[in-house]
VEXFIVEX-948840 format. One line per 8 residues: number of its first residue (from 1); their letters; for each residue x, y, z of N, C-alpha, C. Coordinates in steps of 0.02 Angstrom, whole numbers, m for minus. Layout:
NUM> A> X,Y,Z,X,Y,Z,X,Y,Z ~ ... .
# end
This chain:
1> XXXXXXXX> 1046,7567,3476,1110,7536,3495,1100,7462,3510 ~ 1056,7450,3538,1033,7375,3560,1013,7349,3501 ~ 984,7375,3468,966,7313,3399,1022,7299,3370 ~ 1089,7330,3344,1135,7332,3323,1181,7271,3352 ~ 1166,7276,3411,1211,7214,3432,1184,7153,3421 ~ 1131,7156,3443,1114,7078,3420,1080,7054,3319 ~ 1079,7117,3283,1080,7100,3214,1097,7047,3179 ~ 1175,7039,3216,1223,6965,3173,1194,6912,3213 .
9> XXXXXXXX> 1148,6913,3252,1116,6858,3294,1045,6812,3265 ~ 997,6878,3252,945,6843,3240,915,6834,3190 ~ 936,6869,3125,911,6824,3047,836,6816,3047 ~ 814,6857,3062,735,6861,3054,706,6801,3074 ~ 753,6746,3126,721,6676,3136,690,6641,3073 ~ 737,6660,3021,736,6598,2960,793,6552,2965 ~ 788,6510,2975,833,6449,2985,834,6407,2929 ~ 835,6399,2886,825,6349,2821,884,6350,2817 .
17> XXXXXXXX> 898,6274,2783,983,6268,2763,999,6296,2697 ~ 1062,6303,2711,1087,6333,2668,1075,6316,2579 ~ 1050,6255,2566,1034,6235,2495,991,6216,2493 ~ 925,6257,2542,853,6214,2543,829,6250,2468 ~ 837,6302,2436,796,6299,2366,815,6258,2318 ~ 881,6232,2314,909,6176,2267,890,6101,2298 ~ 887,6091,2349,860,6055,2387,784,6014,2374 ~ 738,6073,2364,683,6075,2364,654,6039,2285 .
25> XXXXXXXX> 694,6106,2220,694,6079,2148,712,6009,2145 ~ 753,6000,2171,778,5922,2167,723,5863,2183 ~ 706,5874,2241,676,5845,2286,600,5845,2234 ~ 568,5881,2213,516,5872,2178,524,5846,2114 ~ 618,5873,2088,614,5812,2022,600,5745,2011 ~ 627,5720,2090,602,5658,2103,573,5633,2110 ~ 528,5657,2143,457,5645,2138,406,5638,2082 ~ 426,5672,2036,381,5679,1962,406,5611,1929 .
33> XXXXXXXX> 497,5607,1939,493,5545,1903,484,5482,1932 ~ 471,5480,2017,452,5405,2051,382,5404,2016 ~ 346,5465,2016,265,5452,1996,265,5430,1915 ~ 288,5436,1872,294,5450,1809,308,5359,1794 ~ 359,5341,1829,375,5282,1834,308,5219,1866 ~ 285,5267,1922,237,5217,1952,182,5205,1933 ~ 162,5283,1895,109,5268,1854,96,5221,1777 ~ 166,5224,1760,177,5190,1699,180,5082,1720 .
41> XXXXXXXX> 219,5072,1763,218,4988,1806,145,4996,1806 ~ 99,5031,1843,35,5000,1877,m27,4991,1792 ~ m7,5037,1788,m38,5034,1690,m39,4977,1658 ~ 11,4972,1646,70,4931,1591,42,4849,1628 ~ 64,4852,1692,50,4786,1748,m34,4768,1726 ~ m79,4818,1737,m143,4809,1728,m167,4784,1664 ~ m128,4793,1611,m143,4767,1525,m115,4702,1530 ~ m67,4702,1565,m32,4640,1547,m19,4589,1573 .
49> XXXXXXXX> m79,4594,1647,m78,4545,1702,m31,4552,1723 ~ 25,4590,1724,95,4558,1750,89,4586,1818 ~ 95,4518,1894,81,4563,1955,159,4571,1957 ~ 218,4548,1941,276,4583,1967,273,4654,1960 ~ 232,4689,1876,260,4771,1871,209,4795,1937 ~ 128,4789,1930,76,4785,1987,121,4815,2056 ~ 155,4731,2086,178,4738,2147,235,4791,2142 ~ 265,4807,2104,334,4841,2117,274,4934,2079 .
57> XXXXXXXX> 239,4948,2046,196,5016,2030,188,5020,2095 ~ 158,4984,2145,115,5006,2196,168,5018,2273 ~ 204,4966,2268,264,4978,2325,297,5039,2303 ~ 310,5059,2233,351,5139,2235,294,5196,2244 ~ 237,5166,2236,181,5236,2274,190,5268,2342 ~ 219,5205,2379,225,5230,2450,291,5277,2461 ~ 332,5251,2398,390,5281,2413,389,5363,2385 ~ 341,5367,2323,327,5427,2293,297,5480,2349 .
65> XXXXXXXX> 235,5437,2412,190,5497,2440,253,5513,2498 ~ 305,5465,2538,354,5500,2549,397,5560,2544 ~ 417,5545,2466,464,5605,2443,429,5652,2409 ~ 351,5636,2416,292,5700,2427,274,5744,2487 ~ 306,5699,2534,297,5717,2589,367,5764,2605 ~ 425,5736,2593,482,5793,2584,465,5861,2539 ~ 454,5840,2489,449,5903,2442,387,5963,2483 ~ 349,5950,2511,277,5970,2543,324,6020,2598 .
73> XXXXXXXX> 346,5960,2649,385,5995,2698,449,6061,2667 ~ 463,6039,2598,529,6141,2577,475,6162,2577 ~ 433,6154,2554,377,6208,2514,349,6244,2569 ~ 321,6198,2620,297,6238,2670,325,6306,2709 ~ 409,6248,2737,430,6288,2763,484,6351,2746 ~ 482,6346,2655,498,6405,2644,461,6466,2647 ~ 368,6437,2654,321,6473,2631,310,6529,2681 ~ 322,6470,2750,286,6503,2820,367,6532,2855 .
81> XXXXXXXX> 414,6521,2831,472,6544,2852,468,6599,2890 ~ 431,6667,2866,435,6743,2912,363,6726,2953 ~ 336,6698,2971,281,6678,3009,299,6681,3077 ~ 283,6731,3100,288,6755,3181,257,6698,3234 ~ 215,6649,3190,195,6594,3272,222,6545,3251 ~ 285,6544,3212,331,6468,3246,417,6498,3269 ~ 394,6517,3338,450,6512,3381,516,6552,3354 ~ 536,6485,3327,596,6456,3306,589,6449,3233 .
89> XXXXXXXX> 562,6484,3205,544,6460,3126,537,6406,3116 ~ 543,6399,3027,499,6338,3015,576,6268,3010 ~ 628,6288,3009,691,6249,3001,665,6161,3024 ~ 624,6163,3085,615,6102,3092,562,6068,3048 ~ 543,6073,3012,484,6048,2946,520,6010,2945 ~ 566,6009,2913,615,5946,2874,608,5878,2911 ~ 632,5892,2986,628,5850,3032,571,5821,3047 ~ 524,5843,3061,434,5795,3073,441,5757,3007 .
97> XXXXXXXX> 444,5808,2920,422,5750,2873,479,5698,2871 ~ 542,5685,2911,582,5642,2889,572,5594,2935 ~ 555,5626,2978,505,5590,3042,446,5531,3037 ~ 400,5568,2988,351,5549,2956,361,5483,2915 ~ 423,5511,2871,433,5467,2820,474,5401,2833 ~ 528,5412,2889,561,5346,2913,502,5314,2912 ~ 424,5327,2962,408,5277,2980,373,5229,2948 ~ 345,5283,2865,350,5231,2799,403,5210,2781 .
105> XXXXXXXX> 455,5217,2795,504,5156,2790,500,5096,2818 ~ 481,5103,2877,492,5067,2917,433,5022,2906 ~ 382,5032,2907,297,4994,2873,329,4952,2811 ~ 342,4986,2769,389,4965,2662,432,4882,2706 ~ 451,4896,2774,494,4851,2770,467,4779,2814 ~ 440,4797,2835,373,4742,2874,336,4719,2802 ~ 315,4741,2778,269,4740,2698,325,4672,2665 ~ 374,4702,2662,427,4658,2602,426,4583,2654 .
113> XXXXXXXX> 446,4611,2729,453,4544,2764,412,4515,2765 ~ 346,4533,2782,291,4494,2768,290,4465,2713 ~ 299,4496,2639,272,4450,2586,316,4412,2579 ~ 375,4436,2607,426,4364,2585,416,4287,2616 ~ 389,4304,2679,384,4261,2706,323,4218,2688 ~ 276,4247,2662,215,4219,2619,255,4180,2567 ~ 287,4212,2536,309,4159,2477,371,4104,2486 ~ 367,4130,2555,420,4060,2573,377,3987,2569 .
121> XXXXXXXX> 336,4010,2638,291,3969,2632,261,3946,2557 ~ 231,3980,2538,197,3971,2470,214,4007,2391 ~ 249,3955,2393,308,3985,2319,253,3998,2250 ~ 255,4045,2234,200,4071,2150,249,4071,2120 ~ 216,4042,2043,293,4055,1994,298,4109,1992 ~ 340,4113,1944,400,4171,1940,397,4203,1856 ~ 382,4258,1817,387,4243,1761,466,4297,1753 ~ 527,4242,1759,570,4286,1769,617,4336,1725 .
129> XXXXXXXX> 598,4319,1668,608,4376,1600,580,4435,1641 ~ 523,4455,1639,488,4506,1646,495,4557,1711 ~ 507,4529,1768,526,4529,1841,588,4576,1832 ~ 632,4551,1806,705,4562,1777,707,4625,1766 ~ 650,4628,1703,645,4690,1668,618,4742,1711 ~ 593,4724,1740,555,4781,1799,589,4793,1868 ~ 630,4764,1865,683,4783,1911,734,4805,1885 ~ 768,4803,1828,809,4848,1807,799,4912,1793 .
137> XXXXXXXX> 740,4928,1772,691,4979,1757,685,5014,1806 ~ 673,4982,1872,654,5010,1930,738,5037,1962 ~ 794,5004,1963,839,5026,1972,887,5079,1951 ~ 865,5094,1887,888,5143,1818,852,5204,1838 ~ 782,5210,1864,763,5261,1908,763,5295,1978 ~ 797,5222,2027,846,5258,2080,890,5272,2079 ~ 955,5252,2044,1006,5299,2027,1009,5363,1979 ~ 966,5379,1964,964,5445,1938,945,5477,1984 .
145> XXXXXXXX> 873,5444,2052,851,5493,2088,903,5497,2139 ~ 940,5462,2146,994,5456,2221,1048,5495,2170 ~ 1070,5503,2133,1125,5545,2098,1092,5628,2115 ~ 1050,5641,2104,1018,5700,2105,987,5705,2175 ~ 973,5677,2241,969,5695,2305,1036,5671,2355 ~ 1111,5660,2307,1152,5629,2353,1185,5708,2394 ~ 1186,5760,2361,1200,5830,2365,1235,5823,2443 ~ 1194,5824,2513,1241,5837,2576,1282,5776,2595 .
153> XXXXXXXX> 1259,5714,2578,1326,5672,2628,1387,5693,2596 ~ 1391,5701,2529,1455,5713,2515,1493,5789,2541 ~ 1450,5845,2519,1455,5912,2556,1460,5907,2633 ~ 1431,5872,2671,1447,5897,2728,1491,5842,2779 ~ 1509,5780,2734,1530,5705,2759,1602,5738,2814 ~ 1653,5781,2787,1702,5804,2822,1684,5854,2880 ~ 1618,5882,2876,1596,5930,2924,1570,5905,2988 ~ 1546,5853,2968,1512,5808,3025,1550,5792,3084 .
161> XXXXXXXX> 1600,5771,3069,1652,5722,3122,1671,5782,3164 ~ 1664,5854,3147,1679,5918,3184,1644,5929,3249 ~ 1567,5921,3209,1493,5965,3236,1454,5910,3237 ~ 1464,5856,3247,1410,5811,3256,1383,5787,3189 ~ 1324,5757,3208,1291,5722,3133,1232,5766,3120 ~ 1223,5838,3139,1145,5856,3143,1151,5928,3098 ~ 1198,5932,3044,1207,6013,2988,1176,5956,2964 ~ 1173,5887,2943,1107,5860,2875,1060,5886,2900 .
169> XXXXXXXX> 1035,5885,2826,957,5906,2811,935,5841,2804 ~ 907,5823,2867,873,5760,2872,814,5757,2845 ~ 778,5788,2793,746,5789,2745,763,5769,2680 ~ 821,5795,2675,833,5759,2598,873,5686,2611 ~ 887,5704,2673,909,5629,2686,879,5575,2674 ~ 812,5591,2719,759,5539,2715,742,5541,2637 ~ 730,5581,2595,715,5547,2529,768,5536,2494 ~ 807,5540,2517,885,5495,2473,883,5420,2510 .
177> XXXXXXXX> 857,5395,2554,855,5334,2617,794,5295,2562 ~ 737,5340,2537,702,5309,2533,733,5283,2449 ~ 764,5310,2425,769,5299,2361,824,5234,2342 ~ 849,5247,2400,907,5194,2410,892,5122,2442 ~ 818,5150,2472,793,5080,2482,759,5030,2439 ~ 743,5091,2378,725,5057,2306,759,5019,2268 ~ 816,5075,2272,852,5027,2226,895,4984,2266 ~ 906,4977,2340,942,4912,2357,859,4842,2348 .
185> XXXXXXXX> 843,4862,2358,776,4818,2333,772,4784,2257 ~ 794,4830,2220,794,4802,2151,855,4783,2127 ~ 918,4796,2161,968,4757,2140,979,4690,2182 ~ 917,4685,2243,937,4606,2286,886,4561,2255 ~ 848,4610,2211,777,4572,2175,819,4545,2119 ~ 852,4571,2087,889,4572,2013,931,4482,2020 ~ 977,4502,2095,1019,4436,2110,972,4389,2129 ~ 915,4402,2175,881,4324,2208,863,4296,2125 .
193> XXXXXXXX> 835,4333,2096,786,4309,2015,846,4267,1968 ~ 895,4304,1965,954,4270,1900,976,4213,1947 ~ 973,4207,2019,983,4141,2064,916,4069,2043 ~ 877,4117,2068,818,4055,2062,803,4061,1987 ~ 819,4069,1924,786,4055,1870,862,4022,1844 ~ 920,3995,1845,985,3969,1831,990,3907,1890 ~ 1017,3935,1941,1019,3890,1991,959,3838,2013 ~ 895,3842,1985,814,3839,2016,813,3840,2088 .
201> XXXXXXXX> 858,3878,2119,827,3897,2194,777,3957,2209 ~ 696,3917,2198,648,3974,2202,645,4006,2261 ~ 710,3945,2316,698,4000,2402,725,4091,2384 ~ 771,4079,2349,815,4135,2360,768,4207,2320 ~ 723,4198,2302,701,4263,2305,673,4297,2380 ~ 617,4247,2418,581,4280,2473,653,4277,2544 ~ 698,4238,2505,759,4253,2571,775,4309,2570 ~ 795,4319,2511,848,4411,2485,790,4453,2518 .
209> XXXXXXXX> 724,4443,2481,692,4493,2516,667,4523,2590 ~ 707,4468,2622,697,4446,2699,747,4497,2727 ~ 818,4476,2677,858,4521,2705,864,4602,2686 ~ 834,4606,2632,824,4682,2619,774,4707,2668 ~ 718,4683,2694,688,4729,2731,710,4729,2787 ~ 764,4701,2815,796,4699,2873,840,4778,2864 ~ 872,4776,2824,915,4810,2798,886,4893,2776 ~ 815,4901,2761,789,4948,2738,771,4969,2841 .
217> XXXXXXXX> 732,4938,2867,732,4919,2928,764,4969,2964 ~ 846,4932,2956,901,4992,3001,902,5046,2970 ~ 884,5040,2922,905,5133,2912,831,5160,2920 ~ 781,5164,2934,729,5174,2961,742,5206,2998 ~ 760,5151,3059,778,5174,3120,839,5231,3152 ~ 872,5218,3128,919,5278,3107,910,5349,3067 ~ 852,5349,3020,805,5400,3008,771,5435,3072 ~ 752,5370,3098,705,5402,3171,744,5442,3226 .
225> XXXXXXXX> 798,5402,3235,826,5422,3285,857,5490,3281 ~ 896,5484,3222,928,5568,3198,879,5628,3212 ~ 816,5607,3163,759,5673,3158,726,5669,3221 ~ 706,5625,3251,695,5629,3330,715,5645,3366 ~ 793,5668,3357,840,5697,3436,827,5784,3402 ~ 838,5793,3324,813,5857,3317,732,5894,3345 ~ 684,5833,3333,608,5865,3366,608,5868,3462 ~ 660,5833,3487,641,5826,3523,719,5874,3581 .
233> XXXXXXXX> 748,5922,3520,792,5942,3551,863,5928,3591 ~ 869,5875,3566,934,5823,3603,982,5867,3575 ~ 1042,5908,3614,1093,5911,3588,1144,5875,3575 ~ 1178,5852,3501,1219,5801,3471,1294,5857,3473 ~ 1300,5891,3490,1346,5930,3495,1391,5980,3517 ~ 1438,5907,3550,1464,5921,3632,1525,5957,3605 ~ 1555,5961,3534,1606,6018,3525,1578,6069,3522 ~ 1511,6115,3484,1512,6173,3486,1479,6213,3558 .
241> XXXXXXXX> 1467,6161,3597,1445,6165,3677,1527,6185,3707 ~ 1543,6137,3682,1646,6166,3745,1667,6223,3707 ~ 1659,6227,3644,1693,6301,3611,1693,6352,3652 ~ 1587,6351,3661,1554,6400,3689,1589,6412,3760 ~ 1575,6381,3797,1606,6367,3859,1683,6408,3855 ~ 1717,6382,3830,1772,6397,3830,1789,6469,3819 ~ 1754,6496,3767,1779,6569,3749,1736,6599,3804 ~ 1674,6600,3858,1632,6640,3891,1682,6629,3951 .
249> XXXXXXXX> 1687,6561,3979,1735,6567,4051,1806,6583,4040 ~ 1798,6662,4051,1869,6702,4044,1842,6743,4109 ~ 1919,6779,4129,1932,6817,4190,1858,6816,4238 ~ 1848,6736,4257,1804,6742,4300,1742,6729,4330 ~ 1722,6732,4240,1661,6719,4218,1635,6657,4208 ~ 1596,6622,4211,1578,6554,4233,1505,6562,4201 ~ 1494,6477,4170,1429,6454,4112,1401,6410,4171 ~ 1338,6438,4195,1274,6391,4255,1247,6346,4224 .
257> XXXXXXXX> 1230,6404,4155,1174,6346,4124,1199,6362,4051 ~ 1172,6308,4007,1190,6301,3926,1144,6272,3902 ~ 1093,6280,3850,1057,6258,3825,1061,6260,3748 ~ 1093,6218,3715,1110,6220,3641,1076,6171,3593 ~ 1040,6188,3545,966,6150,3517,980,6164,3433 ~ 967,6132,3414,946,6136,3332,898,6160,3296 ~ 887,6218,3263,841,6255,3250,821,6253,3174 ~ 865,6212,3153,850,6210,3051,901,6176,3029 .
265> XXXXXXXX> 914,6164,2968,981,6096,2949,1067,6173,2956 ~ 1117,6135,2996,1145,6196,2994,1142,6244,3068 ~ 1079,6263,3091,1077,6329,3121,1048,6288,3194 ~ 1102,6320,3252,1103,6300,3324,1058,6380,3337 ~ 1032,6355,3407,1014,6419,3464,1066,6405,3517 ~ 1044,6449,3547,1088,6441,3616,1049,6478,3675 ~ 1039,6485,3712,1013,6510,3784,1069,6480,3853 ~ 1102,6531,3849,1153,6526,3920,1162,6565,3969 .
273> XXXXXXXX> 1170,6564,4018,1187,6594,4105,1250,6592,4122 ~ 1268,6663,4134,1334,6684,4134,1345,6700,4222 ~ 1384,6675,4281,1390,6702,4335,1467,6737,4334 ~ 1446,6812,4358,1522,6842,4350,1523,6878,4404 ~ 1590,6879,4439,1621,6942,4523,1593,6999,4475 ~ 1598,6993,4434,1595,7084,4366,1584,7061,4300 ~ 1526,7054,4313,1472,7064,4250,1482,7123,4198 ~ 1494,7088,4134,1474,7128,4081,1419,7145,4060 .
281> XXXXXXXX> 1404,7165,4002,1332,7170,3962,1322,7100,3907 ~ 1275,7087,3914,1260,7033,3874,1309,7030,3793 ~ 1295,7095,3757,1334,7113,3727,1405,7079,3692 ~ 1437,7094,3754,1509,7074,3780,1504,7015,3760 ~ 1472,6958,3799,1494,6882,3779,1446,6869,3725 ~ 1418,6913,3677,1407,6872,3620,1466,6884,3568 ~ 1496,6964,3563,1543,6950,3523,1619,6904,3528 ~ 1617,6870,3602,1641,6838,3629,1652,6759,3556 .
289> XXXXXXXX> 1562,6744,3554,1545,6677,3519,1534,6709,3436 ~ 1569,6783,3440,1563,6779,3337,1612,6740,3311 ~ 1581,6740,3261,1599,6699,3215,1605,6596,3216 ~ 1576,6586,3263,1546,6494,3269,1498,6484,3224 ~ 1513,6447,3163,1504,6440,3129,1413,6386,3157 ~ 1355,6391,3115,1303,6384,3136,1270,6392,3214 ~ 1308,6447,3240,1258,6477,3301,1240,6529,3269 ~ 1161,6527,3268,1118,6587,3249,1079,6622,3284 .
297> XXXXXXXX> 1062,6595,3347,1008,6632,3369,1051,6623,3461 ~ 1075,6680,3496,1102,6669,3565,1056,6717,3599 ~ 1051,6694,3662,1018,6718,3709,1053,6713,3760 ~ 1085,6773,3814,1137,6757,3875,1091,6801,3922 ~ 1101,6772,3962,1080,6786,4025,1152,6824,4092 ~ 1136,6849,4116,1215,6886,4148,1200,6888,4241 ~ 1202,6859,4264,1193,6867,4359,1257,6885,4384 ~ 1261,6910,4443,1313,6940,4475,1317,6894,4526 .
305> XXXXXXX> 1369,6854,4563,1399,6811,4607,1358,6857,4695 ~ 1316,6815,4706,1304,6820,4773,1346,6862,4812 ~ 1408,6821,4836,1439,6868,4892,1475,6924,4861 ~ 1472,6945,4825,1479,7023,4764,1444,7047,4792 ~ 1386,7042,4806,1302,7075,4801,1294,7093,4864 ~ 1327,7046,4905,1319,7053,4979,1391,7094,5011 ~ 1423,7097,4984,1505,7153,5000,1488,7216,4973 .
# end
C-alpha cells in the first residue's frame, strides 16, 4: 500500500531532462564538426604559414574540449543514471560540466583581451584576404552548430517567465554560449578586418576584439551564475514554492519548513514540514501537490501542534 502512494513520486531518481537523448546526439554532432573544422585551420595554417587559420584552429580547440566536455557530461549521466550512490541522480552532470565550461569561457575571453591588447600596442600586418576567409569559414560552422543546439531557449523561452530560469538544460546551454561565442567572434572579426583593410584603420581589429571578449565575458558569467545556483542548490523558484504552500495550508494545516532544489534540467525535489491540530498521513498532502508540473521527488514530514498533544 505504501509503495503505491508514493510511485508517481519517485521515478527511480532518474532526473534527466526530458530531451537529454536528442540533446546528447546533437551535442556530439557538434563536436565532430568543431573538431573536423579545427583540425582542418591548424593543418591547412601549418602548410601555409597562415597564423590567422593557426590562431583561429587552436582558439576553436578550446571551444571543441568544452562541447567535449558537454557531450562527456549526457553520456555519463545517462550511463550512471540508476546508480544507487548519487543521491539525487545524475540530473546535475549537466550543471558541474556547464560549470566547468563557463569557466573556459571565461579564460577564451581574457585570451582574446589579452591579445588584443598586444596588438594594440604592437600592430602585425594583416593578410586580410585570407583572415576573411577564415572567418567566414569559421562562422558558416557556428551557425549550423547553434541551429542544431538552439533546441530549449526556444522550447522552453514561454515556460520560464512561469518557473523561473532553471527547466534549461544548462548544458546545452553552455555549448550553444560557447558556439555563439564563436561565431560572435567571427562576425566582429569579419567587420574590424573589411574596416581596417578599406578604411586603413588597423586599430579596429584589436578594439572589436576588446569588445567581444567583454561580451563573451558576460555571458560567462551568467553561465556561472545559473549552473552555480543549480550545484549549489539555490532555489530560483518562488512560484512553484507558493503553489506548494498554497494547496498544503488548508483547514489548518500550516508549511514550517520548505525545502525546494533542482535535481536535473526540468525536475524539482521538495522536502517539507507540515504542522497540523489533525494531522493527516503524509499520503494526503502529496496528492494534495499532483500534478505540479516538474516536482518529482517530495518528501513531507507531518507533526502534530503542541497544545493538541498536551489537551
Amino acid at each position: 500500500m505504501h509503495s503505491h502512494s508514493i510511485d508517481q513520486w519517485t521515478h527511480d531518481h532518474v532526473f534527466l531532462g526530458a530531451r537529454h537523448a536528442r540533446h546528447e546526439r546533437r551535442t556530439w554532432f557538434v563536436v565532430a564538426l568543431t573538431t573536423v573544422m579545427m583540425v582542418g585551420e591548424i593543418a591547412v595554417g601549418w602548410f601555409s604559414g597562415s597564423m590567422a587559420l593557426l590562431a583561429d584552429g587552436w582558439h576553436m580547440a578550446t571551444h571543441a574540449a568544452a562541447l567535449g566536455i558537454a557531450g562527456l557530461a549526457y553520456l555519463f549521466a545517462r550511463r550512471q543514471a540508476g546508480n544507487s550512490h548519487f543521491t539525487f541522480g545524475t540530473g546535475k552532470f549537466g550543471d558541474l560540466a556547464a560549470f566547468s565550461s563557463a569557466i573556459i569561457l571565461a579564460m577564451i575571453a581574457v585570451q582574446i583581451a589579452y591579445e588584443s591588447v598586444v596588438r594594440l600596442v604592437n600592430p602585425v600586418p594583416i593578410a586580410y584576404g585570407e583572415a576573411i576567409a577564415v572567418a567566414v569559414l569559421g562562422l558558416a560552422v557556428n551557425l549550423v552548430s547553434a541551429w542544431l543546439l538552439r533546441d530549449d531557449h526556444d522550447h522552453h523561452h514561454g515556460h520560464d517567465h512561469a518557473h523561473g530560469h532553471h527547466h534549461h538544460d544548462n548544458n546545452l546551454r553552455a555549448a550553444y554560449v560557447h558556439v555563439m561565442a564563436d561565431a560572435a567572434t567571427s562576425i566582429l572579426a569579419i567587420a574590424a578586418l573589411l574596416m581596417a583593410m578599406y578604411a586603413k584603420w588597423v586599430w579596429a581589429d584589436p578594439v572589436v576584439g576588446i569588445v567581444g571578449s567583454v561580451v563573451i565575458a558576460s555571458w560567462a558569467v551568467g553561465l556561472i551564475r545559473a549552473s552555480g545556483a543549480v550545484l549549489l542548490d539555490v532555489n530560483a523558484d518562488e512560484d512553484l514554492e507558493g503553489t506548494i504552500r498554497s494547496r498544503i495550508e488548508t483547514k489548518g494545516d500550516r508549511v514550517t519548513d520548505l525545502h525546494l532544489w533542482q535535481v536535473g534540467p526540468g525536475h524539482r525535489a521538495a522536502v517539507i514540514s507540515v504542522i497540523s491540530d489533525n494531522p493527516l498521513p503524509p499520503a494526503t498532502y502529496k496528492r494534495r501537490l499532483g500534478g505540479l508540473q516538474g516536482l518529482s521527488h517530495v518528501t513531507i514530514e507531518v507533526e502534530t501542534c503542541p497544545h493538541t498533544q498536551a489537551s
